[in-house]
N, C-alpha and C positions, 0 to 999 in steps of 0.2 A: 794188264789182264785183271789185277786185282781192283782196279778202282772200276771197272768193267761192271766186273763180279758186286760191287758194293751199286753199281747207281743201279742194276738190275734188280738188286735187291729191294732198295729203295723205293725205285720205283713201283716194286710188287707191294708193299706196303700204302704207297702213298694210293694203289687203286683199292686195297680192302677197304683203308679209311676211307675209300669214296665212295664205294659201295654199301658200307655199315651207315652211312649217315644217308646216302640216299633213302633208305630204308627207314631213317627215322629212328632208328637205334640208339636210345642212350644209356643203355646198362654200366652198373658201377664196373663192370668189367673192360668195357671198351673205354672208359673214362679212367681207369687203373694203365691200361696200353698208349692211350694217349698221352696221360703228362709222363709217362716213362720212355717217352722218343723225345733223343734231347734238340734235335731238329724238327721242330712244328712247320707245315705245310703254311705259310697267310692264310694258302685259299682253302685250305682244306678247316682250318683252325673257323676263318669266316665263316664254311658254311656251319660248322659244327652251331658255331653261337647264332648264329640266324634262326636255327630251328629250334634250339634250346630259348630265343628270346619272342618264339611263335612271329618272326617279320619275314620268313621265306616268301618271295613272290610279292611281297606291299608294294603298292603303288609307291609313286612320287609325293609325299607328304608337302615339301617344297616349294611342288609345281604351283598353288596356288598364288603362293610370294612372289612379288617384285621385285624382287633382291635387292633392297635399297638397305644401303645401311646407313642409318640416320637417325639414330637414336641419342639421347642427349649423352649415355655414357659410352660411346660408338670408340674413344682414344682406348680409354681402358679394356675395352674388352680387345679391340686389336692387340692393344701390349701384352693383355695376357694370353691373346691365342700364339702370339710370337715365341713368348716363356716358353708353351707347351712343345711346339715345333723344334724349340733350342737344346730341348732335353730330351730329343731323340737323338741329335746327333746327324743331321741327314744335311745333302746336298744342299750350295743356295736355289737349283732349280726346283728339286723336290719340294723343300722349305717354304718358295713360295705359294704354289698352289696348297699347300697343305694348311698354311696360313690361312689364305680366300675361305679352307672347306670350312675351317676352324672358328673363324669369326662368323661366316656368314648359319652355321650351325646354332652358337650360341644365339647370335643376334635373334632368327627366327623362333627358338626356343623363349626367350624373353616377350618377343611382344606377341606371340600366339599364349600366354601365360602371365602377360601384365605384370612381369618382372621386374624386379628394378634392378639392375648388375652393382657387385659393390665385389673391387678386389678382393674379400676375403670370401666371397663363395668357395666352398670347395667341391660344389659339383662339376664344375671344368675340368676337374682334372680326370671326369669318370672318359674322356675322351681320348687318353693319354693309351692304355693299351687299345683301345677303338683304331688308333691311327695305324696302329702295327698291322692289320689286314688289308689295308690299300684298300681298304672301300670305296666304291664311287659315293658322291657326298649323300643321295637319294637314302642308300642302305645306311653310312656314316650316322646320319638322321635318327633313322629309324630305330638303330639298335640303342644308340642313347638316350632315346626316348623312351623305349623301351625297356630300357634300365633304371632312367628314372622311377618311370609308374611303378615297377614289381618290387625294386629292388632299395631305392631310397625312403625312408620312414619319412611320412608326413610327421611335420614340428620338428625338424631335425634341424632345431637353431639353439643358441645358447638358454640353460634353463630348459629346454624341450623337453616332453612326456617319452621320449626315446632317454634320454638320460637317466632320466630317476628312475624307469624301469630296470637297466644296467644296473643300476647302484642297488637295484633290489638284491640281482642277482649272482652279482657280486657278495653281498651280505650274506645271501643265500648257502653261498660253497665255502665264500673263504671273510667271516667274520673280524677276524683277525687283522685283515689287509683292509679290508672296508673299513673297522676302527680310526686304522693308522691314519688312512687319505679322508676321514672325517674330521678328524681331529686334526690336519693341515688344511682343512677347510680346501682341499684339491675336490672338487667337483669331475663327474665322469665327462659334462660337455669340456672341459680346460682342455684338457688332454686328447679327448678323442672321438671330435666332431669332424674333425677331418677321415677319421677311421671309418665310422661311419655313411659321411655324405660322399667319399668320393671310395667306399668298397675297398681300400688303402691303397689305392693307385698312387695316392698324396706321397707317399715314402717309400712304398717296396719299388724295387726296379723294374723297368718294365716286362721281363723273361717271369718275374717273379708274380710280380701279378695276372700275367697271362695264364701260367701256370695253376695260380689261383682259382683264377675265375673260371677255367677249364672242368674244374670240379664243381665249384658254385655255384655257376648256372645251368647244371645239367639236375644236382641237387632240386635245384626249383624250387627253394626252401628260405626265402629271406629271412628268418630270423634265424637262422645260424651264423649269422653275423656276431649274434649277441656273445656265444658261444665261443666264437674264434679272440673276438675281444676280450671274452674272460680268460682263454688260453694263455693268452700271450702274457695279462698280467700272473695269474698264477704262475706262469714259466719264472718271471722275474721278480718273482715274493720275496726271495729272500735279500736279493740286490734291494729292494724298494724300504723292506724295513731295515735296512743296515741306513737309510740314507737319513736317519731321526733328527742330525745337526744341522742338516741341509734346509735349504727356505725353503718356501712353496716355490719360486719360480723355476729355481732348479730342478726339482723333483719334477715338475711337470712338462718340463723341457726334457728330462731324462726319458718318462714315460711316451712322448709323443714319437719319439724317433723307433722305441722298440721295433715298428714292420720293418724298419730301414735294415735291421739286422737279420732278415728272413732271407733263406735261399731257397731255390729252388726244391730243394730234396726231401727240405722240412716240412713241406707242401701237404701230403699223403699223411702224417704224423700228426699236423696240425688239423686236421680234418678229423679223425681217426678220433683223438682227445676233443673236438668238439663236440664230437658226435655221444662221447662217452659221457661228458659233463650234461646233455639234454638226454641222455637218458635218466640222470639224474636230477631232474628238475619236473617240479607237478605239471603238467598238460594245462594248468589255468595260464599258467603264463604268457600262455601263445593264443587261449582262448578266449581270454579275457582281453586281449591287445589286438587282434586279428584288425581291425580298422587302423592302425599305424600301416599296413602299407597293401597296396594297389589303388583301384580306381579312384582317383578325385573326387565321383560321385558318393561316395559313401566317407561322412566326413564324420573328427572326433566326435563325440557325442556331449553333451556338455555334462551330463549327468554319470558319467562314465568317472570312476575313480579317481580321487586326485591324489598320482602316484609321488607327486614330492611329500606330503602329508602321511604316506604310509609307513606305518613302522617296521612290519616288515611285508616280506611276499603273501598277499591274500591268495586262499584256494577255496573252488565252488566246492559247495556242499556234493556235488552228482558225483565230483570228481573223488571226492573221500569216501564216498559211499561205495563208490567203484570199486578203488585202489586195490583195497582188502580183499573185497570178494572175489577179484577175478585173476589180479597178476603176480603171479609167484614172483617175478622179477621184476625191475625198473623201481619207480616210487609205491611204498607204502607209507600210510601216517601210521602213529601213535598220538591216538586224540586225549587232548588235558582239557577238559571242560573245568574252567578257573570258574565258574559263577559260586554263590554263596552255598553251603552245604543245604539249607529248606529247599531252593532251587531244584540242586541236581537230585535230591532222595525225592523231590514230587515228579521227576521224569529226565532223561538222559539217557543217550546214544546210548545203546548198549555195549558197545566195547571202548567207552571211553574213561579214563581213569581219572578221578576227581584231585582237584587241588585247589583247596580254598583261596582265594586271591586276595580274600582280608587279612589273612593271618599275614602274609608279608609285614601287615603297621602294627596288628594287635597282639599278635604273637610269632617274630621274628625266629624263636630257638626252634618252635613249634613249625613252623614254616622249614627253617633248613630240614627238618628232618622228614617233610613230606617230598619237599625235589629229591633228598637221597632213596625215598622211597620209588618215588613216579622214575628215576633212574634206575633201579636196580630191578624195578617192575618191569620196564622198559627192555634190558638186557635181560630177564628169565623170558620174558612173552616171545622176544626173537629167538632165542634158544631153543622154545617149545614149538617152534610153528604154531605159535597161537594166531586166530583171524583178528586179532587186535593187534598185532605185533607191526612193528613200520621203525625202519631206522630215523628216518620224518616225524618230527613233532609239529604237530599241530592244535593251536590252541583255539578253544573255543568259549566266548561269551555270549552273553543275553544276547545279546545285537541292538541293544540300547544305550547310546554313547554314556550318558553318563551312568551305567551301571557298570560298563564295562572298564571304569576310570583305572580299577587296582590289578583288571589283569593286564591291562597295558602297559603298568611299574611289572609286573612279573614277566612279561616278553624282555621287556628291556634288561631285566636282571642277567634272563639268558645270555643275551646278545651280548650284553659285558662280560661273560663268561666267555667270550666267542663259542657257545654252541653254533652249529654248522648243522644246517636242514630244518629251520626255524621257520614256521609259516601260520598265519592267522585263518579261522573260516572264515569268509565272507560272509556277513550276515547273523550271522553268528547260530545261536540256538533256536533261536525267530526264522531262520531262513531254511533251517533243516524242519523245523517243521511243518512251516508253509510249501517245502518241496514235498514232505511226504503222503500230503494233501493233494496236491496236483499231481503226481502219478499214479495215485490209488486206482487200484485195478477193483472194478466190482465184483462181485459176486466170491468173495474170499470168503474159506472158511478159518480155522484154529489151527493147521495143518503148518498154516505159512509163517513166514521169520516177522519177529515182532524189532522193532529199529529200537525203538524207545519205549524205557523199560522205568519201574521206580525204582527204590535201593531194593525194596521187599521184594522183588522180582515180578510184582503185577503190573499190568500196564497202565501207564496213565495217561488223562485226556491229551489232546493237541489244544491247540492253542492258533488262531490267524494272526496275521502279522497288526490288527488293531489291536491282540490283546482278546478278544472277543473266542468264549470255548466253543469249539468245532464239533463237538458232542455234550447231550444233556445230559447232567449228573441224577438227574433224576428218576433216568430212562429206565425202565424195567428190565430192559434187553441186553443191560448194562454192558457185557461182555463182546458180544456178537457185534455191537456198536461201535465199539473202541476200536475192536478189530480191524473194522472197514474204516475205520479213521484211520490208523497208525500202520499197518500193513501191508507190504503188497510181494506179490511172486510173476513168476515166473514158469510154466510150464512146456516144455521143454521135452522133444523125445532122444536132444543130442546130453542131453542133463541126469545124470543119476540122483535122483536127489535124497538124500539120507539124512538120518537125524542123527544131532552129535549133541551131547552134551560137553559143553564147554566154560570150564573156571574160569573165572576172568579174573586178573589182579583190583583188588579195588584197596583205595585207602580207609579200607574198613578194618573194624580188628577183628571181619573175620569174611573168607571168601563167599561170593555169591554164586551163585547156579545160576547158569545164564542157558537157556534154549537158542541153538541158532543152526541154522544151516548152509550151507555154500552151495548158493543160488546166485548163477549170474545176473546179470542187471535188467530189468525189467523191460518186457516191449509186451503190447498186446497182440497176444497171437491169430490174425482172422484166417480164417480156412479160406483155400483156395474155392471159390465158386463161378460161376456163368452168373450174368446179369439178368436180373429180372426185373416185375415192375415194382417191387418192393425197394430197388437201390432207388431210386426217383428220391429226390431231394426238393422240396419246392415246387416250385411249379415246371410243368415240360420244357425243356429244351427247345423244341421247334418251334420259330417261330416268334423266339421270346430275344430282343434284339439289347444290346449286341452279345449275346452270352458266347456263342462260339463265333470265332472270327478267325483268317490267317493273313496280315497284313505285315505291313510294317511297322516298326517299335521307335517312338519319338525318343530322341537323344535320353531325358529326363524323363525316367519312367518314375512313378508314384508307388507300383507295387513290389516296394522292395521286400519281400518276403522269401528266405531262401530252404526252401524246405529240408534241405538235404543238411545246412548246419542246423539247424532245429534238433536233429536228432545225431549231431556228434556225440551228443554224451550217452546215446543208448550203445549198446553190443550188437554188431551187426552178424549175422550167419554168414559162415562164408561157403561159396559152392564152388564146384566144377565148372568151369565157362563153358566147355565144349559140351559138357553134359548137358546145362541148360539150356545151349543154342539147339541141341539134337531132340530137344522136348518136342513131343509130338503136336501141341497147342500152339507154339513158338512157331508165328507165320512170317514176322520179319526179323531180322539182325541188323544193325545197324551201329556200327563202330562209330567211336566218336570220343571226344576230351570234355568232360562233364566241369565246366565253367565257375566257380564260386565268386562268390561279390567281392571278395580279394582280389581277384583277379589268378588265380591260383586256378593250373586245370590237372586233372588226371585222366589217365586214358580209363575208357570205358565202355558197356555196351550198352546198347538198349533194346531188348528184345518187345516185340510185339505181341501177343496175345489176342486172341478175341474181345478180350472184355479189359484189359490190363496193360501198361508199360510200366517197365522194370528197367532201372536202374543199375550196373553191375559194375561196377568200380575196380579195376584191375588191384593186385597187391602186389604191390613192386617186390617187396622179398619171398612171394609163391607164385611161380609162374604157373599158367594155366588157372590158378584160382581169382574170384572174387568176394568183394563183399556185396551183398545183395542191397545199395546204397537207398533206393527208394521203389515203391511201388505203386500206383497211381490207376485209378479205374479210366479207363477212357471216356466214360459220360461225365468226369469231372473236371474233364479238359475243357474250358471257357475262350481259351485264347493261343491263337499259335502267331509269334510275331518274328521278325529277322530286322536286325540293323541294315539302314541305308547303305551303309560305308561298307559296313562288314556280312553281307547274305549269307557264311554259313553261319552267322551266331542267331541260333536260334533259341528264343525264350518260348517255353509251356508256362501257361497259367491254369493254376486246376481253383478249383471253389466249386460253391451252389448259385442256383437263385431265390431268391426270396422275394417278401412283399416289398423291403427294401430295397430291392437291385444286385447286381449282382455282387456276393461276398469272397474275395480272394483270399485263399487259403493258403496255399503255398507257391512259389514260383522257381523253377528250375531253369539251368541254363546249360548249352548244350552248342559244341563246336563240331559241326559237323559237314565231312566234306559231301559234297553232290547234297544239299541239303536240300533243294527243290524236290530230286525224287525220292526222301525219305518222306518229309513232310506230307507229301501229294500219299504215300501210303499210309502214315497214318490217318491222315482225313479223312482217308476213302472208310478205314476200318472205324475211327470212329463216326460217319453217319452211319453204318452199320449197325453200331448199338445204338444209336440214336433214334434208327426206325423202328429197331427193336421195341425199342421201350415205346415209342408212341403205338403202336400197333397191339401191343399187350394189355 
């Protein structure tokens, strides 16, 4: 009766989970009930990760293969698809077909990829909880493939830009421990490239890893990887620095085994502290590196940071400019502008506290007792809730390498202190002020926050990144000029905005009056209107070829322009979804997962307008709400395209025309299901403006 009573049960369970995943449901809630049923469904567990790896429904990716296996390294990879089969434990019948799925997997993975196999890959082994869902091999395929592309960081080879990024941020939390494995010359790929390339399938068990990645991929968040890796060595800090007599091969023999000690239960824990450690880490991290993982097509850039050369974690200037103004919690800086004292008294961020970076050679006693100051300035600022205040240091230079030669001995001085939330601007004082230039907002008056201030409290000029002044000293209008140089706001009717006068700590011997206000981050605000014939850009639309078109999209498209990361770094408004859907102008609705060049999607809506598509980006921790993620006129739409293979992915191109041709401006991307008759109604709405305008 009682075991009755239990499969009844079970069974009533095993159909919610079928019904919540039908549904497409993957709240951290249903993903908290999941890995806490200590008996996982295969099928129920498959479909879960099918829909979390976006391959519900793929065709046969296979089907075009001859299943030949003939490749020169065709022994080895048998032998190691046998390894994998033997370390499940299963039948000899099971075992063999599981073998066939496993070689013949890899093999078509290698020459659809011009691969070469070499036994130390440790991507095979991401197949190893794969095998536990009994997949037929089509799905088998799919989801591994699938995991590759989202989930494995391109360069994920020894010396790879995935390691030195770790070793940043490592240095980042725990200085101390980074020292120790510096100074063993233990490099982050020794130890845990296997961690990495195979998601730690390589060591945790397989209940273990399952249990993992139950979390992981519903997260849909690859670089929390970074994080769980950091976990695991903080967890073992003090084991690691006890091991100082031990060689490097030991220690890193010690280190590689740590997931092997992971169970089950630890699971929810380790997630939890990952999650806690990336709220503790600046957003450039993930923004700056967003090309380490998804589509092939979007490859490293070669001009793109060279992260073994870093000393320590660079952050963008938008990002520091943010931090302060907007988030009471997570990362704030405390900016140390190290350039020479003429420097920062002819202009400097306004809430950033000076430290001369020559004094470190010229005057050393002089020097210690400025860090005692920039430290105890540091701790009153956080104290007071000052808009300067950040437990985060961050240091800023010229952005001139060899100017910046002595605050680079001053980063490092820190780092030998093991200070902990130690990070450089990008660019240094050249890049902040070449940012304050491209976002200036016109038509400002004296009203608004001034960035960059002198020591005297007046403003001084900008500066381009040639060196070349952005304003003439000559100018009569002196003030008014600067202004719209060095200024910009925000207007805002969800924005109170008040003026405060605010003490800033300076290394002066005496405080500065500083004018500022707490002004979220800047967007220019256009008023809702109807199209008229003033929006006309160039020449008309009709007739002018191929400016709008809805066809198909060639594999290798050219206009990679992704508008919607274009403005991560602004504040987006967030609304009521239903409220915006119930907008009386709001003619269509159209649900969908808004695509990034990552390969990264979020659910989302796109409402239609007469004259407008919008954008609405779901927020996973407010339900019902969005952020309003872009906004788009319909007569700037140029191009509506869908992939051969894939017809609901659908790409918008918006731009103008000109005498040139046509100029692409931004490009969006967009998964949407029944995408024929969404499409077919935007078209129809935009010839609608389209006649408009020519008839006007």
């Amino acid at each position: 009766m009682a075991d009755a009573a239990e499969e009844a049960l079970h069974g009533s369970w095993d159909q919610d989970l079928a019904d919540a995943l039908d549904s497409g449901g993957s709240d951290m809630e249903m993903e908290r009930g999941i890995t806490q049923v200590q008996e996982h469904s295969a099928q129920h567990r498959a479909k879960m990760w099918k829909i979390a790896l976006n391959v519900s429904g793929k065709g046969d990716s296979l089907s075009p293969w001859d299943g030949v296996l003939d490749l020169p390294e065709q022994t080895p990879i048998h032998n190691r698809s046998q390894q994998l089969i033997d370390q499940l434990g299963l039948s000899e019948e099971e075992s063999s077909d599981m073998v066939s799925d496993v070689e013949s997997v890899i093999t078509f993975y290698c020459k659809s990829r011009n691969i070469t196999f070499t036994p130390e890959l440790s991507w095979p082994h991401l197949l190893k909880p794969l095998l536990g869902l009994m997949l037929p091999r089509s799905d088998l395929y799919n989801c591994f493939y699938a995991v590759m592309n989202k989930y494995i960081p391109r360069d994920c080879v020894p010396n790879g830009r995935p390691f030195h990024l770790f070793r940043l941020l490592l240095q980042y939390h725990e200085p101390e421990l980074c020292s120790f494995l510096d100074t063993k010359k233990i490099t982050p790929d020794s130890y845990a490239i296997n961690w990495l390339g195979s998601i730690f399938s390589s060591h945790c068990l397989p209940d273990v890893t399952q249990a993992l990645w139950d979390i992981y991929l519903q997260q849909a968040d690859p670089f929390l990887i970074f994080f769980i890796m950091l976990v695991m060595l903080v967890n073992a800090k003090e084991s690691i620095l006890t091991q100082e007599g031990d060689g490097k091969e030991e220690i890193i023999k010690m280190l590689e085994a740590f997931p092997s000690l992971l169970e089950s239960e630890d699971v929810e824990d380790l997630f939890a502290l990952a999650q806690y450690y990336q709220s503790k880490t600046p957003l450039s991290l993930r923004k700056m590196n967003q090309n380490l993982f998804g589509s092939s097509l979007v490859a490293l850039k070669e001009e793109d940071t060279d992260l073994s050369q870093a000393l320590c974690l660079p952050v963008s200037v938008p990002e520091i400019l943010q931090a302060n103004q907007l988030q009471q919690d997570g990362v704030r800086f405390f900016v140390v502008d190290c350039r020479p004292a003429e420097q920062y008294n002819a202009g400097h961020l306004s809430t950033a506290f000076h430290l001369d970076s020559d004094l470190m050679l010229q005057n050393p006693s002089e020097f210690a007792l400025s860090v005692k100051s920039l430290l105890d300035a540091q701790k009153q600022s956080l104290e007071s809730g000052s808009i300067a205040s950040g437990e985060h240091l961050c240091f800023m230079g010229s952005g001139r390498e060899e100017e910046d030669m002595y605050m680079n001995m001053v980063l490092a001085h820190f780092l030998q202190k093991n200070k902990e939330y130690v990070s450089i601007t990008k660019g240094g004082f050249m890049a902040l002020q070449q940012h304050l230039v491209d976002i200036n907002v016109e038509g400002l008056d004296s009203s608004y926050v001034h960035w960059i201030v002198s020591t005297s409290g007046s403003h001084s000029s900008l500066s381009s990144a040639d060196g070349e002044s952005l304003s003439s000293p000559g100018d009569g209008k002196g003030v008014k000029s600067l202004v719209n140089k060095m200024t910009f706001a925000l207007k805002s009717k969800s924005v109170n905005v008040k003026e405060k006068m605010i003490s800033f700590i300076e290394n002066t011997s005496t405080p500065v009056d500083r004018m500022s206000f707490n002004l979220p981050w800047p967007e220019k605000v256009i008023p809702d209107r109807h199209v008229s014939s003033s929006d006309r850009v160039g020449k008309p639309y009709r007739g002018v070829k191929p400016v709008f078109s809805i066809g198909d999209e060639e594999e290798y498209d050219t206009d990679e322009i992704d508008s919607s990361s274009m403005s991560d770094d602004d504040r987006k408004e967030i609304v009521n979804i239903q409220t915006w859907m119930n907008k009386p102008d709001v003619k269509h609705h159209i649900p969908c997962n808004e695509v990034k060049e990552t390969g990264h999607m979020f659910p989302s809506h796109l409402l239609i307008t007469a004259t407008h598509m919008y954008c609405l980006r779901e927020i996973a921790s407010r339900k019902g709400f969005s952020y309003i993620q872009s906004r788009q006129a319909l007569n700037s739409v140029v191009k509506i395209t869908s992939k051969k293979k894939h017809p609901e992915l659908i790409t918008f191109k918006f731009g103008s025309n000109n005498s040139a041709g046509v100029e692409i401006s931004a490009v969006e991307r967009y998964l949407i299901p029944n995408a024929g008759d969404a499409t077919k109604v935007i078209k129809q709405q935009i010839m609608k403006v389209l006649d408009a305008l020519e008839s006007s």
